[in-house]
RODO-2510 file (C-alpha; in nm, 4 decimals, decimal comma):
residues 240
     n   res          X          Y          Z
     1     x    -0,4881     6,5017     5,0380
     2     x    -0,2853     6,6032     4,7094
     3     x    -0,4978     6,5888     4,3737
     4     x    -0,4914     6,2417     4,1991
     5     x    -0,2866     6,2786     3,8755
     6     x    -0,3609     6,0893     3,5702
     7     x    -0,0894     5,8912     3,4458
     8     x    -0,0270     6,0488     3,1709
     9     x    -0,1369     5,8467     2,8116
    10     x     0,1666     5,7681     2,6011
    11     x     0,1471     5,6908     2,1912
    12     x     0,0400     5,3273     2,1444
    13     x     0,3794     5,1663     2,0713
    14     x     0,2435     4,9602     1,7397
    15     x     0,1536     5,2736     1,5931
    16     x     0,3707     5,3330     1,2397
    17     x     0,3046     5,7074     1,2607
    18     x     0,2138     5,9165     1,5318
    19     x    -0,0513     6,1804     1,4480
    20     x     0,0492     6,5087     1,4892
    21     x    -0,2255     6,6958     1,2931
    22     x    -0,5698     6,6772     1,4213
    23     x    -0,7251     6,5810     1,1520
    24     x    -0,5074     6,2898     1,1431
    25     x    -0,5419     6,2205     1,5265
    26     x    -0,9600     6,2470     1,4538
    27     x    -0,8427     5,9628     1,1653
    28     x    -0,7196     5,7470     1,4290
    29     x    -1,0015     5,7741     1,6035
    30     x    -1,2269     5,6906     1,3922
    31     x    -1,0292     5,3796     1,2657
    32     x    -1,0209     5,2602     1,6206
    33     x    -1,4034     5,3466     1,7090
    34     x    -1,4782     5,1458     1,3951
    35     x    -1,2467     4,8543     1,4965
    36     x    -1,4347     4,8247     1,8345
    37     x    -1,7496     4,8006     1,6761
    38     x    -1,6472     4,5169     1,4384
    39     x    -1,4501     4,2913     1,7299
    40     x    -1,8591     4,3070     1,9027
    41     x    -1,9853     4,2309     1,5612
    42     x    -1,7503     3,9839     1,4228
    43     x    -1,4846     3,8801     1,6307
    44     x    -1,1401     3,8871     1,6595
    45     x    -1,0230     3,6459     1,3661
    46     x    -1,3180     3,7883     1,1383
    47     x    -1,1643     4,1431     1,1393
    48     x    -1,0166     4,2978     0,9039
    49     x    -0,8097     4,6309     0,8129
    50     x    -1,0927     4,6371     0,5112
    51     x    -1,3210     4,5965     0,6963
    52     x    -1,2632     4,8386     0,9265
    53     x    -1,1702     5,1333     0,6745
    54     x    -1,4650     5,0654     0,5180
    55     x    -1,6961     5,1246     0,8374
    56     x    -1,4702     5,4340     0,9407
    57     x    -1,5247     5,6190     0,6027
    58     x    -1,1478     5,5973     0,5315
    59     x    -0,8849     5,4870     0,2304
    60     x    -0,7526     5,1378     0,3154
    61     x    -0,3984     5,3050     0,2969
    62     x    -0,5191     5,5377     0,5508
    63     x    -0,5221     5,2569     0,8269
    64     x    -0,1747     5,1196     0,6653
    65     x    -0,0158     5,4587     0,7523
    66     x    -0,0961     5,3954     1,1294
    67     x    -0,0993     4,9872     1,1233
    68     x     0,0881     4,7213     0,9701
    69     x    -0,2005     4,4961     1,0148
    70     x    -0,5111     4,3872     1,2441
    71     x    -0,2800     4,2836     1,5316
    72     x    -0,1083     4,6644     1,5621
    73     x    -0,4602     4,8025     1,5272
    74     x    -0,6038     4,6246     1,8274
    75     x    -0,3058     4,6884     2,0320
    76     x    -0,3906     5,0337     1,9530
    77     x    -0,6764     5,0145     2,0570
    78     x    -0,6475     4,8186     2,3583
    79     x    -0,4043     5,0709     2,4845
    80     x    -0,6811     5,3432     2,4730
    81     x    -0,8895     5,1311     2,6434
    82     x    -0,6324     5,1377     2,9440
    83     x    -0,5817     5,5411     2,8608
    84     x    -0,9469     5,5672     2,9353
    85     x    -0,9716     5,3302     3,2320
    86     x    -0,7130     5,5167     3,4058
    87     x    -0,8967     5,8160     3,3632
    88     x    -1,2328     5,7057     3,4774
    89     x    -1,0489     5,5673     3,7766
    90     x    -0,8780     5,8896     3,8299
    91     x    -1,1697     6,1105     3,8001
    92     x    -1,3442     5,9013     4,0282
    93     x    -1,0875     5,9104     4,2821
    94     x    -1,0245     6,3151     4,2755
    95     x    -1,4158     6,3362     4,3144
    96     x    -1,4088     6,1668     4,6523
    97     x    -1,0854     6,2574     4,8252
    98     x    -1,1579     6,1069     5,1445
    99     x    -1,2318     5,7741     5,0287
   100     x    -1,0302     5,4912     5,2332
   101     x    -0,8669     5,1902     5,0891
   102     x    -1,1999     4,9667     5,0754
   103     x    -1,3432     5,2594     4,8799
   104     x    -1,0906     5,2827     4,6087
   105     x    -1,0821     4,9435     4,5636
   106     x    -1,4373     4,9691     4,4760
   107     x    -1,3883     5,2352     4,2216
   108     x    -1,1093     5,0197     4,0294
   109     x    -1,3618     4,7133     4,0224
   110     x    -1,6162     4,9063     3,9326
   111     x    -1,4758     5,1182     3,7059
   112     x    -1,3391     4,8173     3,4878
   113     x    -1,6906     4,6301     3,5273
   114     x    -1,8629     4,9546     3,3754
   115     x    -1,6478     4,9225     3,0768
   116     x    -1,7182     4,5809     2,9969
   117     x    -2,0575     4,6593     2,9615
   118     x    -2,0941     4,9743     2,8165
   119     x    -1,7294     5,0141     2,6310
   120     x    -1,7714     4,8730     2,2790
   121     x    -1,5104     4,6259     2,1722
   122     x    -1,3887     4,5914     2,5583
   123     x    -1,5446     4,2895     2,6505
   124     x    -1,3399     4,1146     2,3816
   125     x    -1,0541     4,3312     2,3886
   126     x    -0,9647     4,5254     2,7202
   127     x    -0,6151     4,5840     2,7590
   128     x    -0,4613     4,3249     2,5574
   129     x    -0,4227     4,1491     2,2430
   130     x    -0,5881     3,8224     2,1747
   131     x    -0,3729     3,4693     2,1571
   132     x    -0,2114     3,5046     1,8022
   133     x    -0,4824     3,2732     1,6034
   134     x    -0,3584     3,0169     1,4087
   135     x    -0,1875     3,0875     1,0705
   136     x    -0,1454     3,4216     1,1657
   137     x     0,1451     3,5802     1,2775
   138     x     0,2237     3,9110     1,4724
   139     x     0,4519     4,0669     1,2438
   140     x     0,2250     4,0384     0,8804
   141     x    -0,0468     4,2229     0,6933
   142     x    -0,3794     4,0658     0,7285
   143     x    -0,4056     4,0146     0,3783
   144     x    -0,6211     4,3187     0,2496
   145     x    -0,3107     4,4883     0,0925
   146     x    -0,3305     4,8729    -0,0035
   147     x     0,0149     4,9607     0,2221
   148     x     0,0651     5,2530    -0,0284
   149     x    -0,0014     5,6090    -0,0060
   150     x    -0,3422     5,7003     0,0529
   151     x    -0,2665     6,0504    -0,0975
   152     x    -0,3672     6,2434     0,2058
   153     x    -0,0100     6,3344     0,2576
   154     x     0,2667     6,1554     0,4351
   155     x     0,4230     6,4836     0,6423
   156     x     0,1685     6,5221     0,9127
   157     x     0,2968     6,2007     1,1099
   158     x     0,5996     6,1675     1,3117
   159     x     0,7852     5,8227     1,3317
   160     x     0,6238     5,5562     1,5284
   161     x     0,7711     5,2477     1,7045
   162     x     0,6877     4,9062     1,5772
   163     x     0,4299     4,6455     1,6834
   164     x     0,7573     4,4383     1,8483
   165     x     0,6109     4,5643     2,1777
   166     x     0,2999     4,3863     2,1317
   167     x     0,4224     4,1335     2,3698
   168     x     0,4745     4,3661     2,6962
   169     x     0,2048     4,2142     2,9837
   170     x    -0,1009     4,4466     2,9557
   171     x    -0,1947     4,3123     3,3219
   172     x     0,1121     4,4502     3,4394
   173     x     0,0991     4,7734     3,2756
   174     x    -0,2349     4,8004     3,4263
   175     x    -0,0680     4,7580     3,7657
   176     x     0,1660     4,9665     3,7346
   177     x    -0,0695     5,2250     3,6213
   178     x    -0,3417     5,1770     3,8941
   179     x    -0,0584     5,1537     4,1563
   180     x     0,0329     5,5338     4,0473
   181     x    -0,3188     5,6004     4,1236
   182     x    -0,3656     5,4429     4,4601
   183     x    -0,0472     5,5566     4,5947
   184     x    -0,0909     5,8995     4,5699
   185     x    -0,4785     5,8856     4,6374
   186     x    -0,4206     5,7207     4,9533
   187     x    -0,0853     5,9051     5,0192
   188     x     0,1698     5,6238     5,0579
   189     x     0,4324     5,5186     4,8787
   190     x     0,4383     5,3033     4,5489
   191     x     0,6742     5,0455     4,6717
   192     x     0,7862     4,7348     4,5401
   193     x     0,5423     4,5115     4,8253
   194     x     0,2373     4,7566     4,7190
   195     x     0,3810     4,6901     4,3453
   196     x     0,3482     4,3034     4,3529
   197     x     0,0015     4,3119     4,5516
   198     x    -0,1002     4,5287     4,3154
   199     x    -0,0323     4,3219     4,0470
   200     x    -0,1870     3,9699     4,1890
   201     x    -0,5066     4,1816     4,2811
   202     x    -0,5135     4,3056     3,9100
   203     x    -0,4582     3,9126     3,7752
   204     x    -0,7218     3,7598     4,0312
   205     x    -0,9924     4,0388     3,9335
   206     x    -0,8975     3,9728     3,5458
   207     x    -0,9438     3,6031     3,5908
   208     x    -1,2558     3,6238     3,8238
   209     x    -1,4506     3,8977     3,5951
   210     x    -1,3758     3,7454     3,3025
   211     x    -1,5171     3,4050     3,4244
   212     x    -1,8411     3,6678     3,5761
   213     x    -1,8640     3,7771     3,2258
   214     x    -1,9045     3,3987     3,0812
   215     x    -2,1658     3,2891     3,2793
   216     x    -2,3316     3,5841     3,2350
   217     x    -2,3205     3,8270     2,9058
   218     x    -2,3600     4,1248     3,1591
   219     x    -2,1368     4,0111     3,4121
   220     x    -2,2934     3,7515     3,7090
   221     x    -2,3284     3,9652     4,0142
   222     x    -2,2672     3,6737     4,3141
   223     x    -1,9400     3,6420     4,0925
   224     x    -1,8308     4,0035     4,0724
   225     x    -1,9472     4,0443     4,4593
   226     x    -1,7021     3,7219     4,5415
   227     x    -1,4452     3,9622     4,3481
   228     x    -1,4898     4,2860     4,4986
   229     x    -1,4299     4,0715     4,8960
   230     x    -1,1382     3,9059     4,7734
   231     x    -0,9725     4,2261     4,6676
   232     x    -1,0643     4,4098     4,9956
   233     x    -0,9063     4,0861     5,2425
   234     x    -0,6242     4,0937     5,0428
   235     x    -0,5219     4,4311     4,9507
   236     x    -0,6966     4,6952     5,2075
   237     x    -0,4699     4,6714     5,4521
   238     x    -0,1931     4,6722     5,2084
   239     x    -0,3194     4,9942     5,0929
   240     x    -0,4238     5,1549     5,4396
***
């Protein structure tokens, strides 16, 4: 069995600048940490870029430099979130090599049902972007101003893309990622049949946890159970 590689985490695409420095990468961090706490706190329409700058001990103009507004900055973070996930998921599938299909079907679940409870922000925010709410729209400032130089320096950040990307299918790229991962943990190949199964087994567990995670804040257990055999009748023998 070859080692499971992590796919590898790319710059979130509605990032304005990508850090290069490390103090400026630690920046980002914080900004994002500090946005995660306020969508468990407030919500997603009650955040705010002032908000959060003000929690994560930075100039307002400091989360401008990475973030045209709210919408970039939880796209940013959302795409850690799935950074992280495939991570776990990958760690947890080099640590038991011989695990069959059933098995690493269990770690994705579980894996993903670990994070909404203990991940802050994630049960509101996992790997997407809310609905746009109403009145706002994807491509403006959330009306906190302060888009100017924060005067920490503007030459430690390369060139980012812009938040038009917002719009990709986060279930998807979760596929696509997880599919990596399966593939080579159960050494077969990533083809376009395991590629769609993939991706209705990641929709049907997104739909079925988040309805576990209504009826119950830390997830209802007969729910996620009725999740976990769904997902092994329909896609173990896909991935045996």
């Amino acid at each position: 069995m070859v080692p499971v590689p992590q796919t590898r985490p790319q710059a979130p695409p509605s990032l304005r600048r990508t850090p290069v420095q490390q103090r400026s990468a630690e920046r980002l961090a914080r900004i994002l940490d500090a946005c995660a706490e306020l969508l468990d706190e407030t919500g997603y329409e009650q955040l705010s870029t002032r908000a959060v700058a003000s929690r994560a001990g930075v100039p307002i103009g400091s989360v401008y430099r990475f973030f045209g507004n709210k919408r970039a900055m939880v796209a940013a973070l959302a795409h850690r979130n799935l950074d992280e996930y495939a991570r776990r998921v990958s760690d947890r599938l080099a640590a038991a090599p011989l695990l069959d299909a059933y098995g690493a079907i269990d770690s994705v679940l579980d894996e993903f049902i670990a994070m909404k409870r203990t991940v802050p922000g994630f049960a509101l925010v996992d790997f997407g972007v809310p609905a746009t709410a109403s009145g706002e729209s994807a491509g403006e400032r959330d009306g906190d101003g302060g888009g100017g130089d924060d005067g920490e320096g503007g030459g430690e950040e390369g060139g980012g893309t812009s938040a038009g990307s917002l719009a990709e299918d986060p279930n998807r790229q979760v596929a696509e990622r997880l599919c990596a991962l399966l593939a080579t943990h159960l050494n077969r190949p990533a083809d376009d049949d395991l590629r769609r199964k993939v991706l209705v087994g990641v929709e049907t567990a997104d739909a079925l946890v988040r309805l576990a995670f209504r009826t119950d804040p830390a997830g209802d257990p007969a729910l996620i159970d009725e999740t976990r055999h769904l997902l092994h009748a329909y896609l173990a023998h896909w991935l045996a």
